[in-house]
VOKELO-414679 format. One line per field, with one value per residue (C-alpha): residue in three letters; x, y, z; residue number from 1. Coordinates in steps of 0.05 Angstrom, whole numbers. Example, Ala and Ser with C-alpha at 12.3 -4.5 7.8 and 13.67 -1.06 7.14 Angstrom:
<rs>
residu <- c(ALA  SER)
x <- c(246  273)
y <- c(-90  -21)
z <- c(156  143)
num <- c(1  2)
</rs>
This chain:
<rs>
residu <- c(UNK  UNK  UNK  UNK  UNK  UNK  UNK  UNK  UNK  UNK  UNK  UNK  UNK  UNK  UNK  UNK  UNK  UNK  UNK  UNK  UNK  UNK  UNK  UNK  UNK  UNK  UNK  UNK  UNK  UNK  UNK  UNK  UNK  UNK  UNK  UNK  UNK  UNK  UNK  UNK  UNK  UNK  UNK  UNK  UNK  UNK  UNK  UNK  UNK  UNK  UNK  UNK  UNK  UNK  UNK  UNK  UNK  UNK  UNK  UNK  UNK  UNK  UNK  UNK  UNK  UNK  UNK  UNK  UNK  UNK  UNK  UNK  UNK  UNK  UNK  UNK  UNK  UNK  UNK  UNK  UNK  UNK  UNK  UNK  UNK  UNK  UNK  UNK  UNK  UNK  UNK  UNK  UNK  UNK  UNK  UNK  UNK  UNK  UNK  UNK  UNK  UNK  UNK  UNK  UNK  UNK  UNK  UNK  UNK  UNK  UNK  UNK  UNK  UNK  UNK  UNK  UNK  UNK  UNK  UNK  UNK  UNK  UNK  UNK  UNK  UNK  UNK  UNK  UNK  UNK  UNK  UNK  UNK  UNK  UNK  UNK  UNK  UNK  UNK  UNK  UNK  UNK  UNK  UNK  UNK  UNK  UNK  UNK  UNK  UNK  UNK  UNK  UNK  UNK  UNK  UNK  UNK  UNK  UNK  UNK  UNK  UNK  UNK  UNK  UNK  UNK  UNK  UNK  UNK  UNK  UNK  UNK  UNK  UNK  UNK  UNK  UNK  UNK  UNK  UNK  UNK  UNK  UNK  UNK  UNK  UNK  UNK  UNK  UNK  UNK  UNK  UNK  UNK  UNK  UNK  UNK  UNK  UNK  UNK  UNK  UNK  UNK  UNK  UNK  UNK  UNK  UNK  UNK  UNK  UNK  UNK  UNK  UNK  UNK  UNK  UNK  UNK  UNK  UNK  UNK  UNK  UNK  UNK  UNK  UNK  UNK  UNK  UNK  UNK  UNK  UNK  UNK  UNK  UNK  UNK  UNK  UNK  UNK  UNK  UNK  UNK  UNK  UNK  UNK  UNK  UNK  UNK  UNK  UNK  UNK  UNK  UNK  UNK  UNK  UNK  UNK  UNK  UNK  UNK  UNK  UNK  UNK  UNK  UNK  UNK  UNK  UNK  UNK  UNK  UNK  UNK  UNK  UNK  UNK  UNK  UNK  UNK  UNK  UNK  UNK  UNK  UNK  UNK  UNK  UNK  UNK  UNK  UNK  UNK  UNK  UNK  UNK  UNK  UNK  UNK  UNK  UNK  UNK  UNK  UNK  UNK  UNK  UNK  UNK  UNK  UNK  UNK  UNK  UNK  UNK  UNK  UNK  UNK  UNK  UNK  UNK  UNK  UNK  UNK  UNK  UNK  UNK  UNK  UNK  UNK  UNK  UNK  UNK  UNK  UNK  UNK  UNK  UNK  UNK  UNK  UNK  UNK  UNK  UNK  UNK  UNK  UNK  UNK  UNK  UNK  UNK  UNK  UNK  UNK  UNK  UNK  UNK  UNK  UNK  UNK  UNK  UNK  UNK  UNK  UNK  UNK  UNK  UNK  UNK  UNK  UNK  UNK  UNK  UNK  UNK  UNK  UNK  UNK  UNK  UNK  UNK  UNK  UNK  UNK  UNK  UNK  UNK  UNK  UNK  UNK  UNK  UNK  UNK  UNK  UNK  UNK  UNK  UNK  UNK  UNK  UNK  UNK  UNK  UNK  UNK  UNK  UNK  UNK  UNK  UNK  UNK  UNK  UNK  UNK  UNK  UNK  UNK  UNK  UNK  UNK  UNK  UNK  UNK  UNK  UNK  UNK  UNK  UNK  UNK  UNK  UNK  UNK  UNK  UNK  UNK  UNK  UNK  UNK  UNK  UNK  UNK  UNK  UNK  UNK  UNK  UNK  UNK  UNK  UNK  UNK  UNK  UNK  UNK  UNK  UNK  UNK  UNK  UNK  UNK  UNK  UNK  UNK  UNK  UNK  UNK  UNK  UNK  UNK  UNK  UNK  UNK  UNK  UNK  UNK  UNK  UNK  UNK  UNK)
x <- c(2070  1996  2007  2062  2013  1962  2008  2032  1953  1939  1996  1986  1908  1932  1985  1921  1873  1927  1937  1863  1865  1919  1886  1818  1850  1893  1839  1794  1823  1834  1757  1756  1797  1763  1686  1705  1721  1665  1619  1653  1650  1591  1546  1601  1599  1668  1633  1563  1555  1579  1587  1660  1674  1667  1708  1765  1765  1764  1819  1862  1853  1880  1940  1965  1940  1983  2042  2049  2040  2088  2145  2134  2093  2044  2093  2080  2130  2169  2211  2245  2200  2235  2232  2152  2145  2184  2147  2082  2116  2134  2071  2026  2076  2066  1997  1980  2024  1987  1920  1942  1930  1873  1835  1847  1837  1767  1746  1773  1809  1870  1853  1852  1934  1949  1884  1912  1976  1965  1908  1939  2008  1982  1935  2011  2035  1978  1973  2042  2038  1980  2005  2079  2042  1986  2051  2092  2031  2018  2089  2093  2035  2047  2114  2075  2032  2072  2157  2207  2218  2264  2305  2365  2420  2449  2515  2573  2646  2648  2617  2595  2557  2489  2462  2497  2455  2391  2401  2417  2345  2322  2247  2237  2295  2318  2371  2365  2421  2472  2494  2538  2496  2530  2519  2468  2416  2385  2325  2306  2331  2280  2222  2227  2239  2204  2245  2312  2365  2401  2466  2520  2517  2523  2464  2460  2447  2404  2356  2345  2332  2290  2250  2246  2222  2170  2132  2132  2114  2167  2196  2268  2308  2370  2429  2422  2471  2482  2447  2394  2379  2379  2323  2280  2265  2249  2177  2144  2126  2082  2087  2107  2082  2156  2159  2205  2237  2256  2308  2306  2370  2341  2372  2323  2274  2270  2215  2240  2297  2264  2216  2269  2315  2268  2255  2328  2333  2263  2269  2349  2336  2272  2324  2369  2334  2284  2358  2393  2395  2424  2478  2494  2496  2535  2589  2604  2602  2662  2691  2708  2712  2783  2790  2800  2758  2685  2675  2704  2718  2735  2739  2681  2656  2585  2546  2582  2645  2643  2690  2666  2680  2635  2632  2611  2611  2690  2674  2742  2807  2854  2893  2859  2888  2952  2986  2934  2908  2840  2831  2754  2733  2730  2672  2715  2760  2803  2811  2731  2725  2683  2626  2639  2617  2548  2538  2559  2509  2455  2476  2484  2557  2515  2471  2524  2519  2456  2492  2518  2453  2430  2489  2472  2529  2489  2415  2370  2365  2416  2479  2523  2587  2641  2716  2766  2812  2754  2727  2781  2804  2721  2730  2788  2770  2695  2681  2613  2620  2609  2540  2528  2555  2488  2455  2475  2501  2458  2461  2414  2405  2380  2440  2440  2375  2374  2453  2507  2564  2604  2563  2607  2622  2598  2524  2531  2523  2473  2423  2441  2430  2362  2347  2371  2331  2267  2277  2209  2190  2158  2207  2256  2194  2195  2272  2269  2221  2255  2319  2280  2280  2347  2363  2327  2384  2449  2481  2469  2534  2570  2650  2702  2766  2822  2840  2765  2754  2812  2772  2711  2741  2774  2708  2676  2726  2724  2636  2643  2693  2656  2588  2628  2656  2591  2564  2628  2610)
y <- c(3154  3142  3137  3074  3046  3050  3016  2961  2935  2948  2901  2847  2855  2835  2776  2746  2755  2720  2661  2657  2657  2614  2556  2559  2561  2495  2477  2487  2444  2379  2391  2381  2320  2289  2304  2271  2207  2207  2225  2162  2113  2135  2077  2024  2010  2044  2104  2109  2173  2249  2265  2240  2296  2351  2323  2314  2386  2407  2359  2382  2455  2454  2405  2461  2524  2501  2472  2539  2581  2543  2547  2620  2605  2659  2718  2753  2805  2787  2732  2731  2706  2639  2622  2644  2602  2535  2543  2536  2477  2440  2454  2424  2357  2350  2358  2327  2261  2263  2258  2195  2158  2197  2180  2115  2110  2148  2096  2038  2004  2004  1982  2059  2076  2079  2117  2169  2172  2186  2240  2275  2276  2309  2350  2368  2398  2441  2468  2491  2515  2563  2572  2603  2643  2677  2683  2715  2763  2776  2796  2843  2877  2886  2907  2953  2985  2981  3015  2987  3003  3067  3046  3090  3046  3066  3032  3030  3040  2979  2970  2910  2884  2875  2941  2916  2847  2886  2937  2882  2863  2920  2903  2904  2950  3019  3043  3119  3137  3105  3143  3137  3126  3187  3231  3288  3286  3215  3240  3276  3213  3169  3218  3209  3139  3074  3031  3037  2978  2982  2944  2938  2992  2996  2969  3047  3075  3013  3021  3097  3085  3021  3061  3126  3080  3050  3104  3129  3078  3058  2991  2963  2916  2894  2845  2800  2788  2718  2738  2770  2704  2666  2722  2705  2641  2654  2647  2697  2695  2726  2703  2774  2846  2854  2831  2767  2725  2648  2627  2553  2527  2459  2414  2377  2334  2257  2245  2293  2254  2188  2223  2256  2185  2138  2195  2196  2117  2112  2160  2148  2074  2098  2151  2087  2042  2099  2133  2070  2085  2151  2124  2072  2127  2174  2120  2091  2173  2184  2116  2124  2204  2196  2124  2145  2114  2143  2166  2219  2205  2266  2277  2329  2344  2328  2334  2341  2350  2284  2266  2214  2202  2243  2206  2245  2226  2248  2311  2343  2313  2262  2288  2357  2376  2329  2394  2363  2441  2462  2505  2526  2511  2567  2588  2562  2517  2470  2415  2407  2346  2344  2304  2342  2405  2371  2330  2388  2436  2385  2364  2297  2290  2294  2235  2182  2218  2180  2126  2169  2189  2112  2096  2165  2204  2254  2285  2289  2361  2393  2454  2426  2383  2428  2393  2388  2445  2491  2476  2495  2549  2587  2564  2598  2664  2658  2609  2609  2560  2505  2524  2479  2424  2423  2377  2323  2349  2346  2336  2397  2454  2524  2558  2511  2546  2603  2621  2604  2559  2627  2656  2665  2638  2675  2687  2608  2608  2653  2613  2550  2582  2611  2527  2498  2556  2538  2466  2422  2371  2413  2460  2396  2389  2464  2462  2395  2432  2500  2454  2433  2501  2519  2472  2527  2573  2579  2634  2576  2545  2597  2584  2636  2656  2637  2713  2721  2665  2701  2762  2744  2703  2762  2800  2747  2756  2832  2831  2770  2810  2871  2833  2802  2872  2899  2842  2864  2935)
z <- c(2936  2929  2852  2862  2912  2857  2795  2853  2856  2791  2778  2829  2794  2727  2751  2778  2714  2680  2725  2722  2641  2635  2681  2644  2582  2593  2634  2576  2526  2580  2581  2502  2508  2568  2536  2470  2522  2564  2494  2462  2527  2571  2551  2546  2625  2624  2659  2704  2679  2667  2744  2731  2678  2719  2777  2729  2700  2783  2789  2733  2745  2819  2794  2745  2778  2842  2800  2764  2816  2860  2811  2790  2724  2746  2756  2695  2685  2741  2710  2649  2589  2573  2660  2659  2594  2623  2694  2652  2605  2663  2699  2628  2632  2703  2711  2639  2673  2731  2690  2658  2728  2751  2686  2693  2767  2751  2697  2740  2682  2653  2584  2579  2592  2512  2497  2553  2541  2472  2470  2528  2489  2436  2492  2515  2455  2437  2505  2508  2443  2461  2534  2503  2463  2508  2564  2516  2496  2569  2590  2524  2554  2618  2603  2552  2602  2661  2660  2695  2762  2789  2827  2880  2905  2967  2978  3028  3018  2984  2923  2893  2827  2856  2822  2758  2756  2776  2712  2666  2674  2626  2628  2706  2730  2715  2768  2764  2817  2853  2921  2982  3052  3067  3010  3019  2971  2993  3012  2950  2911  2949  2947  2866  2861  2859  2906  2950  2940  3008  2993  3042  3099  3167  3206  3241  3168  3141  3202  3188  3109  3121  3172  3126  3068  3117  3131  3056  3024  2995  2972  2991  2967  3011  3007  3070  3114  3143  3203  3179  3145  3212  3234  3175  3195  3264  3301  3330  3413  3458  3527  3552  3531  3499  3424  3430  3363  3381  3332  3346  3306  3309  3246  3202  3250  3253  3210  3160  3152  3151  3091  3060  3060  3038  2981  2962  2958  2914  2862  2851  2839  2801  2752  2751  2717  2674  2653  2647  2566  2572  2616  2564  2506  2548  2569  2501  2471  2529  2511  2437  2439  2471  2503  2564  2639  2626  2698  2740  2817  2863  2944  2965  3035  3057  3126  3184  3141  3122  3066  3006  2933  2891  2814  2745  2679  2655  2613  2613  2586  2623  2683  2669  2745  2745  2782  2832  2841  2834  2752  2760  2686  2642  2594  2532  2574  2516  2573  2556  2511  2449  2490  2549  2525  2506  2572  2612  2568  2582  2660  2639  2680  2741  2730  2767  2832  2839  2861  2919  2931  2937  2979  3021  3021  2979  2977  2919  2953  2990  2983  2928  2960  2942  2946  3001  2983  2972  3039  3075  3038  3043  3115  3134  3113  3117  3184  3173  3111  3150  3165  3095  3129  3174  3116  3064  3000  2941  2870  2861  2911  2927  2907  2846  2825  2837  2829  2775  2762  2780  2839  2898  2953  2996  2955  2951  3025  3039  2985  3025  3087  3063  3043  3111  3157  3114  3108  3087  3040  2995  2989  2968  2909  2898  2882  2839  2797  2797  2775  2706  2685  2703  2639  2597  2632  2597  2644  2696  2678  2652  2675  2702  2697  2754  2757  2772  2813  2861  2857  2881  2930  2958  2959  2995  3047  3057  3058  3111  3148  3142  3170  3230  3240  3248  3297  3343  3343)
num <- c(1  2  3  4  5  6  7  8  9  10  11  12  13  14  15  16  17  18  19  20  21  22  23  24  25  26  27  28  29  30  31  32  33  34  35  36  37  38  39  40  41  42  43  44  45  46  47  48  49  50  51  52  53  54  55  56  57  58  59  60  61  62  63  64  65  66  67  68  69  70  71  72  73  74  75  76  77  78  79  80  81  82  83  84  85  86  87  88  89  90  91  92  93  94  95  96  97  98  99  100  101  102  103  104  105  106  107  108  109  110  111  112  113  114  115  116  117  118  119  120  121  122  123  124  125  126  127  128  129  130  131  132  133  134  135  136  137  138  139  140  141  142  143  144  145  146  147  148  149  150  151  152  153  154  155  156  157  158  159  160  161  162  163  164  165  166  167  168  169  170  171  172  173  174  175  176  177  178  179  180  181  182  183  184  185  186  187  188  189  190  191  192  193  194  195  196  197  198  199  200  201  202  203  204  205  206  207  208  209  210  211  212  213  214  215  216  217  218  219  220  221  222  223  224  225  226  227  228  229  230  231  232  233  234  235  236  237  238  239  240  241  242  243  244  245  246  247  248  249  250  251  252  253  254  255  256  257  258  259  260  261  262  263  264  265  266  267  268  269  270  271  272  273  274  275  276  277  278  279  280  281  282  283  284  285  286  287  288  289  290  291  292  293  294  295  296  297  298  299  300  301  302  303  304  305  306  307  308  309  310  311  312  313  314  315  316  317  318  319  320  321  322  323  324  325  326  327  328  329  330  331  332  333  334  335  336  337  338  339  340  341  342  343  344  345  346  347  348  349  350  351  352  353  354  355  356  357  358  359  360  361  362  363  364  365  366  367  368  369  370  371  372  373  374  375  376  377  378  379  380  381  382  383  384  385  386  387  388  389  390  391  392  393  394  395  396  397  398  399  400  401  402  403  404  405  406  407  408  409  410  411  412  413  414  415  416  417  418  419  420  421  422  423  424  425  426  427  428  429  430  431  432  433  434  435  436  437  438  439  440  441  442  443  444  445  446  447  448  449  450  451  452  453  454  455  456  457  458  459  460  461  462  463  464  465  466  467  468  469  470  471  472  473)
</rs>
């Protein structure tokens, strides 16, 4: 135990040294770029003097050192490569962005924008260049030095794929056993491993295992359950000597949604007009690809069940549904036009909902409207569904990050859940930026099956059952 204690600091240690080396070394090269400025203009009155220069590197450090860390660009060996390497890509763009103001803001004249733009373009490209390959180089050595993780499942009577998603991440996970919470060798299989997944037990044999694992040392993961979700986001209290949790199941406070509105209305019209070219392109692609209306209108449900008409660029064929059923779109789906497969690839068939945004049926942020049909269908076997109803829908969401196209219903409602118990504004600018590198993500809209869609519909049905079960007991 003291040994994993040891490797678990040793490699928080190294996560840190190369946050640190990754921020001096973009860092670094903004201070090449920004000398070569102040060398060039210092005695041209566009600068009193080389005070300025250091402010700047200060500046530009904290912008990316915060960006990255805040979108997971730090977590070296924790994320797949191509998610650490976008989280740093995105971090360069927006800090390197930001810079463009604060330079000129700093020389006080804006004779400078096309001298920025242009050096820290180029400034963008080299540092992502180097940054790829130094995160690359770190992640091959930490896997290197440090072996994936052992890990024992411990599951219930039903079993369900959570063990198979953890082992399909080779480089982090290796699941060494996988026993009943009944069987009668756990203790000798957690005395040998690294960590305990605890996935879907009853709360009797969960407490014993987490307790066990507490005083050992030992880490556990668990699959939540809606409830203990809730708990998470409660405050502590102590006005007696009796520990005491407030859950305060307040919904998102008036000035949030005064921020969070006047948000929504300024950067939709802002995407509007900036994306008003790729709207043309995209319309006259759908327009001559089959000749058929270039946008897609369909009934969802927002907050407080509210029903509205959600509209997408058309990316599947005409009357793809005109049994008026619900076909979840499959992963080689031939209802999929020849421009739909590239728009949906690219997210593109989302981009009108910012007109529902601006009109405010919709959320920049927010659980995904799902349709009508769906609604009630989730609702009658799982009645906690319409906990997603607390908030507007969104054209990007926590369970659109951090889940896929096929992640269940159930799963969908637990990462909404985790997004409405935690609300703030910057966790709405956390998930914006998490959603740019969902676009490096294929898996992220990878279709299903109707046969498959029934299945884990009826799985969500037996866990939620199984959870209210419990709560009766």
């Amino acid at each position: 135990m003291v040994e994993m204690k040891r490797r678990k600091e040793e490699r928080t240690y190294y996560r840190f040294a190369c946050g640190i080396l990754l921020t001096l070394v973009s860092t670094g090269l903004f201070f090449a770029v920004w000398y070569a400025f102040v060398k060039t203009h210092n005695q041209t009155g566009a600068l009193t003097g080389y005070g300025n220069l250091g402010m700047s590197v200060l500046i530009y450090a904290f912008l990316y050192s915060f960006t990255a860390y805040r979108i997971s660009g730090f977590k070296i060996g924790v994320t797949r490569k191509a998610d650490t390497i976008a989280a740093n890509v995105i971090a360069l763009l927006i800090t390197d962005v930001a810079e463009v103001f604060i330079s000129m803001a700093i020389t006080g004249q804006f004779r400078f924008f096309g001298h920025f733009v242009l050096r820290y373009a180029a400034l963008f490209i080299l540092q992502s260049l180097l940054i790829g390959f130094l995160t690359i180089l770190m992640i091959d050595v930490f896997r290197r030095i440090y072996p994936p993780i052992r890990v024992v499942e411990i599951h219930g009577d039903y079993v369900n794929d959570v063990c198979l998603k953890m082992s399909g991440i080779r480089s982090k996970y290796s699941i060494t056993d996988r026993l009943h919470y009944k069987d009668a060798g756990i203790m000798d299989a957690m005395e040998t491993c690294d960590a305990v997944l605890i996935n879907d037990i009853p709360s009797k044999a969960r407490n014993r295992i987490l307790k066990y694992c507490f005083d050992h040392n030992v880490r556990v993961y668990f699959v939540p359950k809606i409830s203990d979700i809730i708990i998470k986001a409660s405050d502590d209290l102590n006005l007696i000597d009796t520990p005491l949790y407030l859950c305060r199941n307040n919904d998102i406070s008036f000035f949030e949604r005064i921020v969070k509105r006047a948000c929504d209305v300024f950067f939709s019209l802002l995407a509007i007009v900036l994306l008003s070219p790729v709207f043309l392109i995209t319309a006259l692609a759908i327009k001559i690809d089959d000749g058929g209306p270039v946008f897609y209108k369909q009934e969802r449900v927002t907050i407080g069940n509210k029903r509205f008409m959600i509209i997408k660029f058309r990316s599947m064929i005409v009357d793809a549904e005109k049994d008026g059923k619900s076909h979840p779109a499959g992963e080689h789906d031939d209802r999929i036009t020849r421009v739909g497969r590239v728009i949906r690839a690219i997210r593109v068939d989302e981009l009108p909902q910012l007109f529902n945004i601006l009109k405010g049926d919709m959320s920049i942020v927010g659980p995904r409207p799902e349709r009508v049909e769906h609604v009630e269908k989730y609702t009658a076997d799982i009645p906690e569904f319409t906990f997603r109803s607390k908030v507007k829908g969104g054209l990007t969401g926590y369970a659109q990050v951090y889940g896929k196209y096929n992640t269940t219903a159930l799963d969908k409602l637990k990462l909404d859940l985790f997004y409405i118990m935690n609300y703030s504004i910057l966790v709405d600018v956390q998930i914006i930026l998490e959603t740019l590198k969902i676009l490096f993500q294929k898996e992220s809209t990878e279709g299903f099956s109707e046969e498959r869609a029934r299945e884990m519909h009826d799985a969500d049905v037996t866990k939620a059952a199984d959870e209210r079960e419990t709560v009766h007991k």
